[in-house]
C-alpha positions as CSV (number, residue, x, y, z in Angstrom):
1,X,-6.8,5.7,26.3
2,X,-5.1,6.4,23.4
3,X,-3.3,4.0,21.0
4,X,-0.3,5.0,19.0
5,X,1.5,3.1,16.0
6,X,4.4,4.3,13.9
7,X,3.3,4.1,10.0
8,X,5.3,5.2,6.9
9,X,3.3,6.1,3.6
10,X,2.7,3.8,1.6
11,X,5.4,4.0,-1.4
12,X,4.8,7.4,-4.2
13,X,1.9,8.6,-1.9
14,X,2.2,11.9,0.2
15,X,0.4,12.0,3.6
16,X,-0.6,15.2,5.2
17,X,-2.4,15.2,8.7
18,X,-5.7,16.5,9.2
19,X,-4.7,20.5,9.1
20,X,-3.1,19.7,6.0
21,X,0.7,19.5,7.1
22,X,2.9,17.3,4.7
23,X,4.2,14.4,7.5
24,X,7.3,13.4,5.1
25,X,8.5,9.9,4.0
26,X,9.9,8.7,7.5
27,X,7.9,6.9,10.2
28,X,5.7,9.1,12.4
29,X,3.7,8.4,15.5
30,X,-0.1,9.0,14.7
31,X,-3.3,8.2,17.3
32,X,-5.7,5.7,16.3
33,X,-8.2,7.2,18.5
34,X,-8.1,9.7,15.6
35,X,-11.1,9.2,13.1
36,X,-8.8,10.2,9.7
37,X,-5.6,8.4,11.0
38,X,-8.0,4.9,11.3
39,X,-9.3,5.6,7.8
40,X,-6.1,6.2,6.3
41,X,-4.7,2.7,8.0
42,X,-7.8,1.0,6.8
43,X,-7.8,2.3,3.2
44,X,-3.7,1.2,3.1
45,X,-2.1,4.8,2.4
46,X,-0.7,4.1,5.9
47,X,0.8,1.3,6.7
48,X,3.5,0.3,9.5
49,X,7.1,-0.1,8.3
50,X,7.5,-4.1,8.5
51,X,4.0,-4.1,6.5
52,X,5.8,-2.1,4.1
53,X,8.5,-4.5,4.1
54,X,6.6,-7.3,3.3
55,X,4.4,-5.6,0.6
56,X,7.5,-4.9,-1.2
57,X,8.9,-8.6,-1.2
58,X,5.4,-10.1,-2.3
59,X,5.2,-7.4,-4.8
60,X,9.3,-8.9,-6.0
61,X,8.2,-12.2,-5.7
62,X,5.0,-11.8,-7.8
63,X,7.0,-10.1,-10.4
64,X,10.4,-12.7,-10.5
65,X,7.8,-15.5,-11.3
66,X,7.3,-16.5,-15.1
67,X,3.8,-16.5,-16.3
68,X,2.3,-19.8,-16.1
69,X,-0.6,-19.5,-18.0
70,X,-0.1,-20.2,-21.9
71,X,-1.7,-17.6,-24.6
72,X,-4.8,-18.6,-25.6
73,X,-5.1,-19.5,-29.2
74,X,-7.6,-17.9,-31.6
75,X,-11.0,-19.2,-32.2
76,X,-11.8,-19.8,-35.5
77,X,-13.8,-17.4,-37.4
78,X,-12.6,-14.3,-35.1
79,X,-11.7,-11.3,-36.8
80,X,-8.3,-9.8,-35.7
């Protein structure tokens, strides 16, 4: 029994399919019964489209929020 999920690339990465055919931005159907479509979902090239979603607001979120940490300040006797 085969299992299909619709997956996007993940974003600035260009996914062919095993013969080497470019599969576009948009979501496409792949088989997970399919050895390189499993790798590419476990490695994160693939990724379905609400994962995508959500990767892109953490990614917004992480980025909004000021650094908390303070600089460290110099140790004595370092050279600069």
């Amino acid at each position: 029994m085969s299992k299909t999920l619709k997956v996007v690339p993940k974003p600035g990465t260009i996914i062919r399919d095993a013969k080497g055919r470019d599969m576009g931005k948009g979501p496409f159907e792949v088989d997970l019964s399919d050895r390189y479509w499993r790798r590419l979902r476990k490695w994160g090239d693939i990724m379905p489209p609400d994962e995508v979603a959500a990767a892109a607001a953490k990614a917004a979120a992480t980025a909004a929020a000021p650094a908390a940490a303070p600089a460290k300040p110099a140790t004595p006797g370092a050279k600069a």
